[in-house]
N, C-alpha and C positions, 0 to 999 in steps of 0.2 A: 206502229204507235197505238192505233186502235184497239190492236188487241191487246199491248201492256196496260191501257186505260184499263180495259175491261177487269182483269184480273186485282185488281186494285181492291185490298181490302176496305170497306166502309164503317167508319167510327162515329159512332153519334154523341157528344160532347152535351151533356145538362150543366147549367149554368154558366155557359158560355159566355156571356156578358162581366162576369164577377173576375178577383184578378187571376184564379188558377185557371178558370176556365179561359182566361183570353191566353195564355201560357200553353195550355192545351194544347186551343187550334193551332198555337206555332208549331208544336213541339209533333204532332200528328202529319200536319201538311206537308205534300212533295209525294210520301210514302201510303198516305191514305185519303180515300175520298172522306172530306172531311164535314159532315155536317152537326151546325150548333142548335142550342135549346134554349129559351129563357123566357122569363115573361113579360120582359116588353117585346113589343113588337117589329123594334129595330134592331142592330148589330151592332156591335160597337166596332167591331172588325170589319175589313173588306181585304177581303183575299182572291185571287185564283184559286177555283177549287176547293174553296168553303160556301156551303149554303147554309143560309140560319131560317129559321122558323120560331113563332113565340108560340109556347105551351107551357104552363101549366102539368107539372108531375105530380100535383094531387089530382088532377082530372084523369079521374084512370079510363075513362071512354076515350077519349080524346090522346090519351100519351098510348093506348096501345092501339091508336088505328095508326098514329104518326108512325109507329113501330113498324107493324104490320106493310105500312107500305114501301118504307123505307129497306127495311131489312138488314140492317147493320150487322156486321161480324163482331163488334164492339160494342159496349154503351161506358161511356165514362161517366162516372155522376161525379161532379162538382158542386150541383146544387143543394145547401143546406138553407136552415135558419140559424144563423149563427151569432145574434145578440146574446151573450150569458143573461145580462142581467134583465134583459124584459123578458126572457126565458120563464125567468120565474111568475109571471103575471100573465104571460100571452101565452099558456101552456098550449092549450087547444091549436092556434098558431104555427105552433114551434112543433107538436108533436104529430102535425098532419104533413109538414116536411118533410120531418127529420125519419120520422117512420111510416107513414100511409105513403109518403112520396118514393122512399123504398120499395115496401112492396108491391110500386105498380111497377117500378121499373122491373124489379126482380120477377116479377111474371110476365109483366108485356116482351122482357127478352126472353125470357124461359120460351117464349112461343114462337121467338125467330131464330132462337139456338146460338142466342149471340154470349157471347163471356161480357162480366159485368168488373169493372175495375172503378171501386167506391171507397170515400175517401172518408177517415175520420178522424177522433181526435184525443189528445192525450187528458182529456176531461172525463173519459172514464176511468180513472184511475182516482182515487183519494190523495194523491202526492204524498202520502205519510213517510216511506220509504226511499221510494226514488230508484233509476236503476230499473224500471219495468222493458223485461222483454213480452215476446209475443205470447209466453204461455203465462203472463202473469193475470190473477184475478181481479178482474176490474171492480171497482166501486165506487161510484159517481156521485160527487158529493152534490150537486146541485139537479135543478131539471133539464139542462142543456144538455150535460152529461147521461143522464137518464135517457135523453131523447136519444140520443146517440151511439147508445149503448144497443139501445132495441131496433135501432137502425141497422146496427150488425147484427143483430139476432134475428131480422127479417131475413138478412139474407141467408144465414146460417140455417133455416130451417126451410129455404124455398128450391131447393133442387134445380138453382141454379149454378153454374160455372163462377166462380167469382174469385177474385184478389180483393182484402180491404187495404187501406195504404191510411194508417193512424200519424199525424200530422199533427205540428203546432208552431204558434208564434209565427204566423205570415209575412213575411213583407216582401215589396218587388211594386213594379210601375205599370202604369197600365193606362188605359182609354178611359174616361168618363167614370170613375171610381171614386167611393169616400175615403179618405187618408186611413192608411193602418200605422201600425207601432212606430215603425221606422220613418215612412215620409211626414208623418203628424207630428214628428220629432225633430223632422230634417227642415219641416215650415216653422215650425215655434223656436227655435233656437238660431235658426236663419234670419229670424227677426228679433233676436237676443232678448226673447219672453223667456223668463226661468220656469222651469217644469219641475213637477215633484213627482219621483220614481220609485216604485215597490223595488226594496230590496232584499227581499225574504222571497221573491217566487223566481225559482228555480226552472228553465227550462233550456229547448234550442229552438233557437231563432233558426229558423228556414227561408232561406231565398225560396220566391217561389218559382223562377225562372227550372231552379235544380230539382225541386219536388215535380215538376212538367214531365221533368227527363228522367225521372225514375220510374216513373209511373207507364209511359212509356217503354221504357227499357221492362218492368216486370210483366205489360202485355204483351210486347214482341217474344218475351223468353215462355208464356204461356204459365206461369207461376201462379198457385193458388193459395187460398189462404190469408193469413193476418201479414202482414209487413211495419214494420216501426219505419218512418221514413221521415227522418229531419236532417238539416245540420249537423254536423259533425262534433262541433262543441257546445256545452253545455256550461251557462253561467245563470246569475239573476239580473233581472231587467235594468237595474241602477247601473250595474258595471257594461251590459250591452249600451245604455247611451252614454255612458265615458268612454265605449270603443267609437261610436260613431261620430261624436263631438272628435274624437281625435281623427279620423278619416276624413270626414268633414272641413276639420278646421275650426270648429264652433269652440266658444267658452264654457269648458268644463263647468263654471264656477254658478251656470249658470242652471244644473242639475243638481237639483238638492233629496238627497234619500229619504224615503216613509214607509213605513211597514206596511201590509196590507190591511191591516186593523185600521190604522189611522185614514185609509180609504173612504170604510163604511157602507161598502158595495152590499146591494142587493143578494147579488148570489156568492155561495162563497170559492173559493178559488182552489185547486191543489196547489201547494207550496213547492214541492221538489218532484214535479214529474219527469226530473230524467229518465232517457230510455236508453237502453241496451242497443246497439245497434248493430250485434254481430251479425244476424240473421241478414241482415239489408249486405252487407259488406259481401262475405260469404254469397249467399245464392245469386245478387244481383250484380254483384262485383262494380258497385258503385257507391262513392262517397262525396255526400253534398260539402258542399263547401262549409268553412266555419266561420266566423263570425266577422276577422275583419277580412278576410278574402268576398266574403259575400257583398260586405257593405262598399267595398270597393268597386265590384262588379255594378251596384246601385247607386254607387255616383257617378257611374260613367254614361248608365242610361239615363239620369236625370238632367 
């Protein structure tokens, strides 16, 4: 048994605390020595064979001695700034994350020879079209997307080993977390508050349970490069919580539809960033679930 421990590949997981990252250390554990990242200084997890540490990935002193001693065969990043709309006011913030926090990890692993499997999102894209696969030209209509854009373009030019895995519309459960799309929908309508919902933005909702397991699946197969990795269907957010009101059991009557204009959001939004997801089918021979299969999977954990 000793020496199966020993051969045990080592995954170092950033943003370990947040909900993909706690989906992660599940989705890693059993098969790998699993150690997490975050900046507070407690876990939200407690596992066999998970150690957590709080660090700081703009501290690039500090994230590459963590490296250095650890010496991981993996680094996952999970860890982003992911507010869109203070995006556009807290840029400094948001671009010392989303891109200095890159290239520390992109060189503190360059120097323990680990592959880096980093996540990002369908906000580089303008939405004009819709349909983007992997070799499609991004163009980020706000700063979020900007940041995130040159977050792949760190890695793209640091002669590191890496997979990006481009994501969107989150939801799934978790430990000590602030409500996303789905559960902030599943509390307000659980208490028959009526919600007003963008019916013009286009996307897929991803369980994040299933994005864990792809991301997975594309470092165990050693696959490089961009990957599109969402859900399997693709609608607008108005008709996603008329599917979950009806899973749920909630009153429809009690989501009423708004453009995104009539929003009046800060940053502005892509409208139809569906993605192509042949590439993810094909190479990874996996397909996240769709929309009420997912939500179903999330009322059984809730």
């Amino acid at each position: 048994m000793a020496n199966l421990k020993l051969l045990k590949k080592r995954v170092l997981i950033t943003g370990a605390n947040g909900l993909l990252g706690q989906k992660l250390v599940d989705a890693f554990l059993g098969d790998f020595d699993v150690h997490g990242l975050g900046l507070r200084q407690e876990s939200s997890l407690q596992a066999d064979g998970y150690e957590y540490v709080g660090c700081d990935i703009t501290n690039r002193s500090e994230l590459h001695a963590l490296v250095k001693k650890l010496q991981p065969d993996v680094v996952v990043n999970a860890a982003a700034y992911t507010h869109v709309d203070n995006s556009e006011v807290e840029k400094e913030a948001c671009w010392k994350v989303n891109v200095n926090g890159v290239e520390n990890i992109a060189s503190a692993a360059k120097a323990a020879g680990a592959f880096v499997a980093h996540v990002s999102t369908d906000y580089v894209f303008d939405g004009v079209e819709g349909n983007y696969d992997e070799e499609s030209r991004p163009n980020p209509l706000g700063y979020y997307g900007r940041s995130k854009l040159a977050g792949e373009n760190a890695l793209f030019g640091s002669r590191t080993e890496f997979a990006i895995a481009r994501t969107m519309v989150l939801y799934g459960t978790g430990k000590d977390l602030k409500p996303n799309f789905a559960t902030w929908l599943v509390g307000a309508l659980g208490k028959s508050e009526p919600v007003n919902i963008v019916d013009d933005q286009y996307g897929h909702p991803t369980l994040v349970d299933d994005l864990a397991v792809a991301i997975r699946k594309i470092v165990d197969l050693k696959k490089t490069g961009v990957y599109h990795v969402t859900g399997c269907e693709c609608d607008n957010r108005f008709n996603f919580a008329l599917k979950l009101a009806d899973v749920f059991g909630f009153d429809r009557e009690l989501i009423r539809p708004v453009s995104t204009e009539d929003l009046n959001q800060m940053a502005p939004r892509p409208l139809n960033s569906s993605f192509n997801l042949n590439k993810l089918h094909d190479e990874i021979g996996y397909r996240l679930s769709g929309i009420k299969e997912g939500l179903k999977k999330l009322k059984k954990q809730l």
